[in-house]
N, C-alpha and C positions, 0 to 999 in steps of 0.2 A: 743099153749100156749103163751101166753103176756111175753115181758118184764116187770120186776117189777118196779115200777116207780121212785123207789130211785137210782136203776139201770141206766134207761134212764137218770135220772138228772145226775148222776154222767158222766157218759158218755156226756153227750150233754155239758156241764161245762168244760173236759178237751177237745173237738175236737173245741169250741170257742175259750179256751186259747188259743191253737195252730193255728189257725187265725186271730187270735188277736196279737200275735208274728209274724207270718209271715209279717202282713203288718204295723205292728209296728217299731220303733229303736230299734237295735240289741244292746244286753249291752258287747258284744264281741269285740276285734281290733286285727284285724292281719295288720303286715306290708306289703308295697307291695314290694313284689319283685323288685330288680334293683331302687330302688329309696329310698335316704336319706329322713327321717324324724322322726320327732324331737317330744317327748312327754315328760312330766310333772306328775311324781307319784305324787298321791293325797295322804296327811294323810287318814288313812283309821281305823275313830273313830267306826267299828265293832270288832277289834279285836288290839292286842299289836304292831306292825307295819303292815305297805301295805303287806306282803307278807303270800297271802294266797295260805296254799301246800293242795291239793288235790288231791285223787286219785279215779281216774276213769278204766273201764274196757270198752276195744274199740272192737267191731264191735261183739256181741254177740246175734249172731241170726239176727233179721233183725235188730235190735237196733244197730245205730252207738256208743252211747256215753252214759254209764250210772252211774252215781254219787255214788262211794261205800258208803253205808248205814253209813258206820263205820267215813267217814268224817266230817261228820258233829259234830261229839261227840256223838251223840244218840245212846243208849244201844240198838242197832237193827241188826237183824238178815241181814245177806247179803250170801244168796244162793250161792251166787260167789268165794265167800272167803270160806265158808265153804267146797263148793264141792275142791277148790286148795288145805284145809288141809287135805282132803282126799286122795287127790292125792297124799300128799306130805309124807305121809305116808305108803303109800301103797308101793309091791316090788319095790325096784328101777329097772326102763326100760328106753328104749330110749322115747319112744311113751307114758307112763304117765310124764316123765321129759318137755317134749317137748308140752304136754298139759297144765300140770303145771306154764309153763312158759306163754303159751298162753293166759291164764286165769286170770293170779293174776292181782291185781289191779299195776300200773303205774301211780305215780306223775307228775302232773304237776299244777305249780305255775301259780297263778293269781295276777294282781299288779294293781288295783287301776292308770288310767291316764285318762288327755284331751291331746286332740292330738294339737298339734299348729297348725292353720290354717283350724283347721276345731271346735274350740273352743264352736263351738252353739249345736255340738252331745251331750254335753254334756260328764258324766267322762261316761265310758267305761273300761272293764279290758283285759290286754294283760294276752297271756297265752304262758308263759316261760316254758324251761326246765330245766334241769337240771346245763346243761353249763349257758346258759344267766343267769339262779339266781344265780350261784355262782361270774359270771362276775358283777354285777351288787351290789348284797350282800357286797363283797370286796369293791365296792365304798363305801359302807353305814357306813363301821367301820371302813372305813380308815380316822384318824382326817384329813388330807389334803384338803377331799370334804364333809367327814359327813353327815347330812341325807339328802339326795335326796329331800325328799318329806316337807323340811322346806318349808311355805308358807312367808318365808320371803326372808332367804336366801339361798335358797336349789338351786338346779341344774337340768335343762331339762334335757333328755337324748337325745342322735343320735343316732336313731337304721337306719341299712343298713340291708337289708334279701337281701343274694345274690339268682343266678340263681342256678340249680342246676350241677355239674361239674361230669367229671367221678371220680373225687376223692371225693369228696362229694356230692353223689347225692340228697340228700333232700336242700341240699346249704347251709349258714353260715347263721349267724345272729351276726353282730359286732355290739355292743355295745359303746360308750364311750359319759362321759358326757359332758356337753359346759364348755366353757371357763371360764365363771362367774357366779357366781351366781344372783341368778334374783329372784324378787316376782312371784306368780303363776299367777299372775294378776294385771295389773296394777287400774285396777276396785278391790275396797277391798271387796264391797258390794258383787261382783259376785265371788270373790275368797271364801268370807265367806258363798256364796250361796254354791258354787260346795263343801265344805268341811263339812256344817252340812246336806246338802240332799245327800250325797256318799250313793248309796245304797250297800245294803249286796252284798256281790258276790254268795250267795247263790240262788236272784234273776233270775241270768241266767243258770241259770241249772233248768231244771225242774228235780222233785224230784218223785221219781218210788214207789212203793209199793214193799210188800215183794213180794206178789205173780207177781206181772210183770216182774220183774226180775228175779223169779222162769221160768217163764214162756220161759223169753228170754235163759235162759240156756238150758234148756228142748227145743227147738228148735234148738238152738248152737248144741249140743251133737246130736240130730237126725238129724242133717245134716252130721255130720262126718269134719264139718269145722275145720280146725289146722292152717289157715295163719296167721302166726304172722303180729302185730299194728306193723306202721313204727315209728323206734325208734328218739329219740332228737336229732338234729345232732348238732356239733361243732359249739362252739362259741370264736368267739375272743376279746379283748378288750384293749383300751388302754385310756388314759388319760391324763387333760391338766389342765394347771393353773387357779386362780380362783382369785375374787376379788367380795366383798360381798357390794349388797344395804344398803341403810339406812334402818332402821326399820318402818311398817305402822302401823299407829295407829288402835287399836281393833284386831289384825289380829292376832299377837304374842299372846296374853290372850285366844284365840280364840283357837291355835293349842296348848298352853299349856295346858288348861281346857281339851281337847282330849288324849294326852300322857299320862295326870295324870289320866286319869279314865282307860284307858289301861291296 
């Protein structure tokens, strides 16, 4: 018996996608290890500031990373979630507590940056935890440094991702902003480019069906898998004085038109 043909297209359409990513730029940044460097939150004119909290469920079935349905805002079924509140109800045991946990969905923030000295990637989104957004958050409403992500006078960051230590084995991630404030560009033209083409961060996540992520559980569960996802580890931060540019012409009008429609 044939595959049905709207089958095949569908199929043949996302194993492209996924080729098409692979030898494409990644809209991902992770820091590297053992080495300082320095990025620039973008205004992020998709939603009311740069900090987008999503939650994902990690390593289910052979699926590393799958985007809960429920993130996005869409009134949509998530296999995932539902099977946790089954759990979470049922007798209390070690062994449904301990699945429960394995299962439920886990935040992690995305923040809109260009990385300094690699400025041509284009913005790209770091994916924080728990500690780094709260480290980072406390810059943002603290009047002293205020919003990060001002395209006039806002403030790069210095992120360090240490090695990993026996006291902390996934390693640190220290935080702290620069010294002064600075434009995000000293080209307005390419500051005003990176801040009305910021794409969604929904972009980098590919987005799963009901039934594939049915599918990945129903997998999960017949394997008998229970290792829990490695958790956020510890962040530090600290902070330093500032002294703010002049203002660029078009650029301010630019990020306030953004705010206001926020």
């Amino acid at each position: 018996m044939s595959t049905p043909t709207h089958v095949v297209s569908s199929v043949k359409a996302k194993l492209d996608a996924m080729t098409s990513q692979g030898k494409g730029k990644s809209l991902i940044w992770r820091p590297t290890r053992g080495k300082e460097e320095q990025v620039r939150i973008v205004p992020y004119k998709h939603g009311p500031d740069p900090f987008n909290e999503l939650y994902f469920h990690y390593d289910i079935g052979s699926v590393k990373t799958i985007l809960c349905p429920h993130t996005a805002g869409v009134d949509e079924s998530c296999p995932i979630c539902d099977y946790t509140q089954y759990l979470y109800k049922q007798e209390k045991s070690d062994k449904n507590y301990a699945l429960y946990k394995r299962l439920k969905s886990r935040l992690r923030v995305y923040v809109p940056v260009i990385v300094r000295g690699d400025e041509d990637a284009g913005i790209r989104f770091w994916g924080i935890g728990k500690n780094t957004y709260t480290a980072i958050g406390r810059l943002f409403i603290d009047a002293e440094y205020g919003d990060l992500s001002d395209p006039i006078k806002g403030r790069d960051v210095k992120v360090l991702a240490t090695n990993p230590t026996p006291q902390y084995i996934y390693g640190q991630v220290d935080v702290r902003p620069a010294a002064n404030g600075s434009a995000i560009s000293q080209n307005v033209q390419i500051a005003k480019q990176w801040i009305t083409d910021c794409p969604s961060v929904f972009e980098a996540f590919p987005k799963m069906t009901t039934a594939e992520i049915q599918n990945a559980l129903d997998t999960f569960i017949s394997q008998g898998d229970s290792e829990q996802p490695a958790a956020e580890t510890p962040t530090s931060e600290s902070v330093t004085d500032a002294a703010l540019p002049e203002d660029q012409e078009g650029l301010a009008e630019l990020y306030a038109s953004i705010t206001k429609q926020a």
